[in-house]
Residue frames as qw, qx, qy, qz and C-alpha x, y, z in Angstrom:
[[0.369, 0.182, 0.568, -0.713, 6.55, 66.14, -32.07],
 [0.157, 0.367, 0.859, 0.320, 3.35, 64.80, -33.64],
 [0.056, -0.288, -0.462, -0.837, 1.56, 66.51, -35.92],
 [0.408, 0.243, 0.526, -0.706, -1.44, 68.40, -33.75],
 [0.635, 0.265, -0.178, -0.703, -4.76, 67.29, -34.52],
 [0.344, 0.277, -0.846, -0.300, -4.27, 63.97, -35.47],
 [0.769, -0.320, 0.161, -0.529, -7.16, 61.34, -34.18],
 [0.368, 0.186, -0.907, 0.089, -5.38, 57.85, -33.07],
 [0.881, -0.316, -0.184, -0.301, -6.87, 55.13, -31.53],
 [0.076, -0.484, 0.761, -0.426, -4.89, 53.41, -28.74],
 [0.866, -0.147, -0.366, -0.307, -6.08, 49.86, -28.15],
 [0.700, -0.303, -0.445, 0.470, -5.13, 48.38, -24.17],
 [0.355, -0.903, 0.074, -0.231, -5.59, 50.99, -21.36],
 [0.837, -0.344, -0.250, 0.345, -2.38, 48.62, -19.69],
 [0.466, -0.612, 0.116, 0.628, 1.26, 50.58, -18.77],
 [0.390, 0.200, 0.349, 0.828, 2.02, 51.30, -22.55],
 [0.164, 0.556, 0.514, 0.632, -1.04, 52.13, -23.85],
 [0.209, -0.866, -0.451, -0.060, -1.98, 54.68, -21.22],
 [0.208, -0.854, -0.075, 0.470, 0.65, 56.44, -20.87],
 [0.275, 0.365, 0.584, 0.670, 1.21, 56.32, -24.97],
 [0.199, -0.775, -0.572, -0.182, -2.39, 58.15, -24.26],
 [0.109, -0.949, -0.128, 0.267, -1.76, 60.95, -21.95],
 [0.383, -0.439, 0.287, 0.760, 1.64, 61.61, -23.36],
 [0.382, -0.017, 0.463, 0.800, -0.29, 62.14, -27.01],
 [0.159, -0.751, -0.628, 0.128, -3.03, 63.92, -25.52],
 [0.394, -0.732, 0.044, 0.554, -0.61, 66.65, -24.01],
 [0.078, -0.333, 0.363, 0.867, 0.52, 67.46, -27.46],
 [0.291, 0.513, -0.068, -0.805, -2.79, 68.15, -28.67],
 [0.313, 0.023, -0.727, -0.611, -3.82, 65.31, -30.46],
 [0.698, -0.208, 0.112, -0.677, -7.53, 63.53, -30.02],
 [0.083, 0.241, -0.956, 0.142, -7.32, 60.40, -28.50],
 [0.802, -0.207, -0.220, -0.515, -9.32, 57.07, -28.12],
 [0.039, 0.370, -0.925, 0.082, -8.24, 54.73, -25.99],
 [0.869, -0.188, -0.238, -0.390, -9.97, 50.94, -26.04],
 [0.144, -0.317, 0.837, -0.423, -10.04, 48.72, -22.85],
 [0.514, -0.253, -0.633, -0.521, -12.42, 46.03, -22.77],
 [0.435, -0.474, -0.708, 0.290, -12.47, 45.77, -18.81],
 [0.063, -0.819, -0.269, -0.503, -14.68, 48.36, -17.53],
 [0.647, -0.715, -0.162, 0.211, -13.51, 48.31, -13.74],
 [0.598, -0.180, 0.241, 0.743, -9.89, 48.52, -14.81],
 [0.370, 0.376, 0.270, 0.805, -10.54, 51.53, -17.19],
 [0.476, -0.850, -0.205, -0.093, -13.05, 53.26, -14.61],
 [0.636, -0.585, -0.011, 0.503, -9.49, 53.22, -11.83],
 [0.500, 0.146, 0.300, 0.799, -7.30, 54.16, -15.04],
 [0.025, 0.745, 0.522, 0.414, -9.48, 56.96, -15.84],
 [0.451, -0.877, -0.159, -0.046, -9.90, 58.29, -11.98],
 [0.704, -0.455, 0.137, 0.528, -6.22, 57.85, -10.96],
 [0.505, -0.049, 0.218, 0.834, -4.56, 59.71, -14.13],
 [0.062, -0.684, -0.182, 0.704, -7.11, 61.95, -15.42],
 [0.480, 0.068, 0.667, 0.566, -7.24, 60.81, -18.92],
 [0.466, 0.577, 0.277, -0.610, -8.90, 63.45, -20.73],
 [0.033, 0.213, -0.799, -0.561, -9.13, 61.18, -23.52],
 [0.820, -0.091, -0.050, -0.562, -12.26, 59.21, -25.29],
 [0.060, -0.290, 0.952, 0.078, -12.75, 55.88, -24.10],
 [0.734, 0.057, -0.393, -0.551, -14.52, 52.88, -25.74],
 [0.499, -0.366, 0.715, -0.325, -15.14, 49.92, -23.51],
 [0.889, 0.305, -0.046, -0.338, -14.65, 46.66, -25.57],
 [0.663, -0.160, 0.632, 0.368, -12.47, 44.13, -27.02],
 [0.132, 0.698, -0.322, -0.626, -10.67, 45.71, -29.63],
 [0.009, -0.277, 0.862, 0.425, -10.43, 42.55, -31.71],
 [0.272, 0.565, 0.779, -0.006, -14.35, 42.77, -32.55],
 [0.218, 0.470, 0.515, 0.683, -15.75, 44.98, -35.36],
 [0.274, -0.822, -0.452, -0.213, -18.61, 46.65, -33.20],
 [0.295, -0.912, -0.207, 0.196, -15.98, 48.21, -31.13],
 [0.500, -0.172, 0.388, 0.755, -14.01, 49.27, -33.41],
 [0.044, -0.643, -0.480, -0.596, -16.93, 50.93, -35.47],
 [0.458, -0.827, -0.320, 0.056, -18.08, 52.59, -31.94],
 [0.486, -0.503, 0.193, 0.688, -14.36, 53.86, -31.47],
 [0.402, 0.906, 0.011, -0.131, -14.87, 55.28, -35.28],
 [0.514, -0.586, 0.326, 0.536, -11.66, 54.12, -36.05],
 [0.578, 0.645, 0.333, 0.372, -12.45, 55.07, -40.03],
 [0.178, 0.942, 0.153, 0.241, -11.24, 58.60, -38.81],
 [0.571, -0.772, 0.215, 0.175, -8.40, 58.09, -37.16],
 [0.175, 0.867, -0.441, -0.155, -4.94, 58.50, -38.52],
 [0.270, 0.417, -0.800, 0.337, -2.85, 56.27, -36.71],
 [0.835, -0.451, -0.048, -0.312, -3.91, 53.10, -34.74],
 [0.035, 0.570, -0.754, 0.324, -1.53, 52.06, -31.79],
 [0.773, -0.319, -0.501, -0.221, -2.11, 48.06, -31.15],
 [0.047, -0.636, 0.530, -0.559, -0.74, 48.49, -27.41],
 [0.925, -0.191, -0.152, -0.290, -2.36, 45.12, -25.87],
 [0.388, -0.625, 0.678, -0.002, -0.22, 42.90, -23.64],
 [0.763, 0.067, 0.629, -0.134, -1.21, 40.19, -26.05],
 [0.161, -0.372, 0.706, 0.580, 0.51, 39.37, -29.54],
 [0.227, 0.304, 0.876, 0.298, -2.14, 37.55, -31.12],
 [0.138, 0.831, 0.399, -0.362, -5.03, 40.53, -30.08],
 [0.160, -0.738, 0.188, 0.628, -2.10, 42.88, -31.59],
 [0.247, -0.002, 0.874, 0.418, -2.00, 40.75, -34.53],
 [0.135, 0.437, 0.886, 0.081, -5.68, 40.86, -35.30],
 [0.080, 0.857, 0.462, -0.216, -6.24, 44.34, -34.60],
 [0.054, 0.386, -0.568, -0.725, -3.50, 45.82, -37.16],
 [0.231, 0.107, 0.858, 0.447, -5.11, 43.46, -39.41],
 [0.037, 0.780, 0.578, -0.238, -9.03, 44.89, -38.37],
 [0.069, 0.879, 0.052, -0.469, -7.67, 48.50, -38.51],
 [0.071, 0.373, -0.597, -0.707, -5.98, 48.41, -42.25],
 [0.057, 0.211, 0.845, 0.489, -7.89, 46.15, -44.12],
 [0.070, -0.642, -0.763, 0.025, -11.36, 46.87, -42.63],
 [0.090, -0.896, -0.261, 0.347, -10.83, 50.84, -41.73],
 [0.680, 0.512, 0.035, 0.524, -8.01, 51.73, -44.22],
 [0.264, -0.929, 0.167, 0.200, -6.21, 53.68, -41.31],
 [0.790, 0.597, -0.130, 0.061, -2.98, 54.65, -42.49],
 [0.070, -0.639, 0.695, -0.321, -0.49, 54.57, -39.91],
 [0.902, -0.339, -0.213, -0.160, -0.51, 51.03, -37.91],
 [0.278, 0.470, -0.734, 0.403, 1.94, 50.50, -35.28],
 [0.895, -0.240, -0.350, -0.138, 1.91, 47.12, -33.24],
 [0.238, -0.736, 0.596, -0.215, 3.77, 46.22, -30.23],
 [0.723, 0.197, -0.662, 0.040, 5.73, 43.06, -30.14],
 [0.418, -0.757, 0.395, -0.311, 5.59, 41.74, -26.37],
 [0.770, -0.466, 0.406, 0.155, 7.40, 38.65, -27.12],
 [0.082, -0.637, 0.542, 0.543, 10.56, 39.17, -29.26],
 [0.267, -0.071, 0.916, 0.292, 10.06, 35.56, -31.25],
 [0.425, 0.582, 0.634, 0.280, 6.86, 36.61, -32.95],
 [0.068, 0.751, 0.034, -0.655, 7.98, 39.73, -33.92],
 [0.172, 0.154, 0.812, 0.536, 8.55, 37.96, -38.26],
 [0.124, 0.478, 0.867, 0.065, 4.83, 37.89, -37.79],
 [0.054, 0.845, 0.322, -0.424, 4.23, 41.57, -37.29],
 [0.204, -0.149, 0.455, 0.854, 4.28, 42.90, -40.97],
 [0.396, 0.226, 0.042, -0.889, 2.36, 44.25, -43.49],
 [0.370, -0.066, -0.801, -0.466, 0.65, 41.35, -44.45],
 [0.283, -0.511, -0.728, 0.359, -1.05, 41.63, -40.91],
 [0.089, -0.930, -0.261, -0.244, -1.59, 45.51, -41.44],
 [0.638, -0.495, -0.057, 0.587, 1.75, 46.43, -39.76],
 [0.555, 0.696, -0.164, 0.425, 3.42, 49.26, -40.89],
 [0.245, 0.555, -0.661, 0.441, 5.90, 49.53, -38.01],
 [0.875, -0.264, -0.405, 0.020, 6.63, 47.00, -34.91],
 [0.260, -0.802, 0.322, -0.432, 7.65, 47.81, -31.44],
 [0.880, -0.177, -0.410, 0.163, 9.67, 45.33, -29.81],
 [0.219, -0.951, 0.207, -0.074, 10.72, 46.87, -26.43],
 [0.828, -0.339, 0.301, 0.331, 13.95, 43.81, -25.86],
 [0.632, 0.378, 0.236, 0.634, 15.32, 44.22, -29.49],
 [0.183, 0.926, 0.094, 0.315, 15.02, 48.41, -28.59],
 [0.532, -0.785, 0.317, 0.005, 16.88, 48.30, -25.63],
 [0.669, -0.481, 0.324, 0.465, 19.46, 46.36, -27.34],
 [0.481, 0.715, 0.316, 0.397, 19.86, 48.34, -29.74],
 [0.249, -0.921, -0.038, -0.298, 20.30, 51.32, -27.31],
 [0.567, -0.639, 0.437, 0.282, 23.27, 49.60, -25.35],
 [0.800, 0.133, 0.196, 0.552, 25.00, 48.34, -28.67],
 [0.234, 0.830, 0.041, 0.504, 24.71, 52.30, -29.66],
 [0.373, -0.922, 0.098, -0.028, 26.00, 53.19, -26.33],
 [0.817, -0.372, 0.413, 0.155, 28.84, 50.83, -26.06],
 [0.757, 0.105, 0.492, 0.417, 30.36, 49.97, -29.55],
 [0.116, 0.862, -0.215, -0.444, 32.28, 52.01, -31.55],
 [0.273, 0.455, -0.681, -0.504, 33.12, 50.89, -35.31],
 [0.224, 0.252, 0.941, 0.010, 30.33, 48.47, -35.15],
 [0.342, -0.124, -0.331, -0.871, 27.41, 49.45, -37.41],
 [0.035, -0.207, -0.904, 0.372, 24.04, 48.98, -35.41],
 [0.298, -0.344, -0.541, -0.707, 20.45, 49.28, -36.55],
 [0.111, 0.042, 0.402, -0.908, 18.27, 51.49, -34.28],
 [0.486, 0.365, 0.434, -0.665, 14.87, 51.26, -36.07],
 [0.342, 0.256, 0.814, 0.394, 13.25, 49.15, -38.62],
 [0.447, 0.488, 0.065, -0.747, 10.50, 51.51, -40.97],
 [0.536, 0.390, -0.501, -0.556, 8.75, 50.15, -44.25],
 [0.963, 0.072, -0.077, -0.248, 7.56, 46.54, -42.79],
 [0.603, -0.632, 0.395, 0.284, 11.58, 46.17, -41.79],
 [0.687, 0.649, 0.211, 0.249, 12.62, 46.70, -45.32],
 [0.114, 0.809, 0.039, 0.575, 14.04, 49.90, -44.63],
 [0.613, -0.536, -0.386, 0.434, 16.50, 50.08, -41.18],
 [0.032, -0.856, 0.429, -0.287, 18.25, 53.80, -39.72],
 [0.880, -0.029, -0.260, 0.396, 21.57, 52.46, -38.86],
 [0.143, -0.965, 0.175, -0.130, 24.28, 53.96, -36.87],
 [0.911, -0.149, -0.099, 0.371, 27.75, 53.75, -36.16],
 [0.584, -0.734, 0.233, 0.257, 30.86, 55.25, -34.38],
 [0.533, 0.659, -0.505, 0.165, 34.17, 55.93, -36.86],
 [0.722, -0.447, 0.264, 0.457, 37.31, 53.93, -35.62],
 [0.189, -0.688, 0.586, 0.385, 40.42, 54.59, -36.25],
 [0.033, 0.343, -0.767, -0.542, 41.22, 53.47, -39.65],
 [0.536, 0.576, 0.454, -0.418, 37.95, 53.60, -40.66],
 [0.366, 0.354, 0.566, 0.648, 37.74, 53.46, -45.02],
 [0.250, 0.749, 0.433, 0.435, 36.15, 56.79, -44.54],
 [0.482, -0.739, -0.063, 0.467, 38.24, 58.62, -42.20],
 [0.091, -0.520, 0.379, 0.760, 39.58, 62.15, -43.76],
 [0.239, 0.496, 0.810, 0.201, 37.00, 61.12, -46.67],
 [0.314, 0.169, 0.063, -0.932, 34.56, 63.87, -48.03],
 [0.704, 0.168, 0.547, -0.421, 31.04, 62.54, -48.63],
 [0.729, 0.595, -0.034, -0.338, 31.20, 62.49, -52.37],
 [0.071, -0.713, 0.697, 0.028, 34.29, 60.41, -51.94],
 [0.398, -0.244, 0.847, -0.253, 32.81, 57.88, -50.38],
 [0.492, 0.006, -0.547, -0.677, 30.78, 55.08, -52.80],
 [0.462, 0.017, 0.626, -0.628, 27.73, 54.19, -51.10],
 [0.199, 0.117, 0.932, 0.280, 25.86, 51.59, -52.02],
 [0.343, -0.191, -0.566, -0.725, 22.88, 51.53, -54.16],
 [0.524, -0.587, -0.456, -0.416, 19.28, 51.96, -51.78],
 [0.556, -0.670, -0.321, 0.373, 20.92, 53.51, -48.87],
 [0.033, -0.865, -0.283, -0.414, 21.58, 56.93, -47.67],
 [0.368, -0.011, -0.496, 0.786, 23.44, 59.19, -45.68],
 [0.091, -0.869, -0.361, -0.326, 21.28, 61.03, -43.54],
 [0.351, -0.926, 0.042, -0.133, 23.24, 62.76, -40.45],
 [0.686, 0.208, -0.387, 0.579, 26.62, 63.25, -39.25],
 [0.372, -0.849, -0.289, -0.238, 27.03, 63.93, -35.50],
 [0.708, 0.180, -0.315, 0.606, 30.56, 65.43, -34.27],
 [0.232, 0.210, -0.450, 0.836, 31.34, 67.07, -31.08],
 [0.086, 0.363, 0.688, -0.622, 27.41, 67.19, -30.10],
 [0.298, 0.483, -0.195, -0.800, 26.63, 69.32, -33.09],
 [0.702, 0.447, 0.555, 0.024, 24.20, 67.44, -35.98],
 [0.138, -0.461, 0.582, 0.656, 25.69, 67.93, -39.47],
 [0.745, 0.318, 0.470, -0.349, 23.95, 67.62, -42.31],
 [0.569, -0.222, 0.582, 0.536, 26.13, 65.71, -44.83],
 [0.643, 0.680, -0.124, -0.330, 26.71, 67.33, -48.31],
 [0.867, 0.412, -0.131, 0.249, 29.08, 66.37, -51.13],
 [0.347, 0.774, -0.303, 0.434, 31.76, 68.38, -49.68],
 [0.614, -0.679, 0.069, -0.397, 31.37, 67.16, -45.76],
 [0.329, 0.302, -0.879, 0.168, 35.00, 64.97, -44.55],
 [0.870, -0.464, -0.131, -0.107, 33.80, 62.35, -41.70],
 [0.039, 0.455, -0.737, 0.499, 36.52, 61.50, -39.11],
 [0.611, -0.206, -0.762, 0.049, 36.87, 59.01, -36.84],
 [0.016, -0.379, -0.584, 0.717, 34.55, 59.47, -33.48],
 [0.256, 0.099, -0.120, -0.954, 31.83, 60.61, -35.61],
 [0.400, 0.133, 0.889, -0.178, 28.86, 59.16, -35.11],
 [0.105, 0.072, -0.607, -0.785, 27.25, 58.48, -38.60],
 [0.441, 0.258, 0.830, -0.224, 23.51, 57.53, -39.37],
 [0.026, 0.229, -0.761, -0.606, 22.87, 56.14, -42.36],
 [0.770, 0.249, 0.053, -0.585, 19.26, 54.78, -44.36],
 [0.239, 0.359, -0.863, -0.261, 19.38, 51.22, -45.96],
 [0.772, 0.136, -0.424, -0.453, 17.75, 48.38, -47.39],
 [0.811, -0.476, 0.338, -0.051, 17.80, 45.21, -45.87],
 [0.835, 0.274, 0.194, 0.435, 19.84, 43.68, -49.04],
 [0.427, 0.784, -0.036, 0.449, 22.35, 46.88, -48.80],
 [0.606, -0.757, 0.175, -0.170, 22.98, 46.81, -45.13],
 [0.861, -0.287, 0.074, 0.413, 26.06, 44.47, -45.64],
 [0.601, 0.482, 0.044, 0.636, 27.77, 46.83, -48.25],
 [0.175, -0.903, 0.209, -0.332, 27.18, 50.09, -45.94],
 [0.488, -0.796, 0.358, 0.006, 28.79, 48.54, -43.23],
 [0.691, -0.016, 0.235, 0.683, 31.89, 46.99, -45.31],
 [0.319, 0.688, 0.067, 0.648, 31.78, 50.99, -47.18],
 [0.346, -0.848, 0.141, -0.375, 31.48, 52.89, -43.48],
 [0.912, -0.361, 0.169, -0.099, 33.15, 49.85, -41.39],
 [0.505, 0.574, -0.600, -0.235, 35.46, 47.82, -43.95],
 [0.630, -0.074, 0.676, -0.374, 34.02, 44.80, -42.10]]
């Protein structure tokens, strides 16, 4: 859950950002959401019940971004249906408000390169690349498969499924030589989360998830994989 209290800004009333908005409302944090059409945030308003603030503007102008106060706000969500707005206002809310969270959706997969931290990104939502992410995890078993970029995509959570004659099957952790800038972090077997010491065997059908660089990602999955 997120951290109560926390003031975020939310920037597009559309399908994300509003119900981004009541869902971190409901756990108690203060919300802003910006919409720059008034009619459309008037219905939005009446129809769910937002008890959120809202600033009426185009987020990708200073004045309503000062008027939203977004100097005080933790975390800005860019939530627009529009890559370039989403682009402009990560860039507005880090350089110009020094918020420290930024998280941008990506709504068309091919300019998702662009969303980094040289725009003010510090993490990027692309719903296509989540969902397939979500069926390779469902589907594939001894394939390693990266779930969530973090750190500007420096920095992925990977996962993967033991096979049979896995290189770390009947292993203990301290067995196993992981590369340099990645991490076990969990080991999930029979439903049950495990939290992996030196002493912990894996087995195949365990589903592993692992930290890792982008320049270490080939060795995990030849050390977890033998790919």
């Amino acid at each position: 859950m997120t951290p109560k209290g926390l003031r975020i800004a939310i920037a597009g009333a559309g399908n994300v950002g509003k119900f981004v908005a009541a869902d971190l409302q409901k756990r108690g944090n203060d919300v802003v959401l910006i919409e720059q059409n008034h009619e459309y945030a008037k219905r939005v308003r009446h129809d769910m019940g937002l008890d959120v603030h809202w600033v009426i503007g185009d987020a990708c102008e200073l004045h309503t971004l000062d008027e939203a106060v977004l100097s005080s706000c933790e975390v800005v969500v860019a939530a627009t249906g529009d890559d370039e707005d989403n682009l402009v206002i990560s860039l507005l809310a880090k350089q110009e408000f020094a918020v420290p969270r930024v998280i941008a959706r990506v709504n068309h997969p091919d300019n998702e390169w662009l969303f980094n931290e040289s725009w003010g990104v510090d993490i990027a939502v692309s719903t296509p690349h989540l969902l397939t992410a979500l069926v390779e995890e469902a589907v594939s078993v001894g394939d390693l498969v990266k779930l969530l970029r973090l750190e500007q995509g420096r920095v992925s959570l990977m996962e993967v499924t033991l096979a049979e004659g896995s290189p770390v099957d009947g292993k203990t952790v301290r067995e196993i030589a992981f590369p340099t800038d990645s991490s076990l972090v969990a080991v999930v077997r029979d439903g049950h989360v495990i939290a992996p010491r030196g002493e912990t065997p894996l087995h195949a059908g365990d589903e592993v998830l692992a930290l890792a660089t982008t320049q270490a990602e080939g060795d995990l999955r030849r050390a977890l994989t033998g790919e």
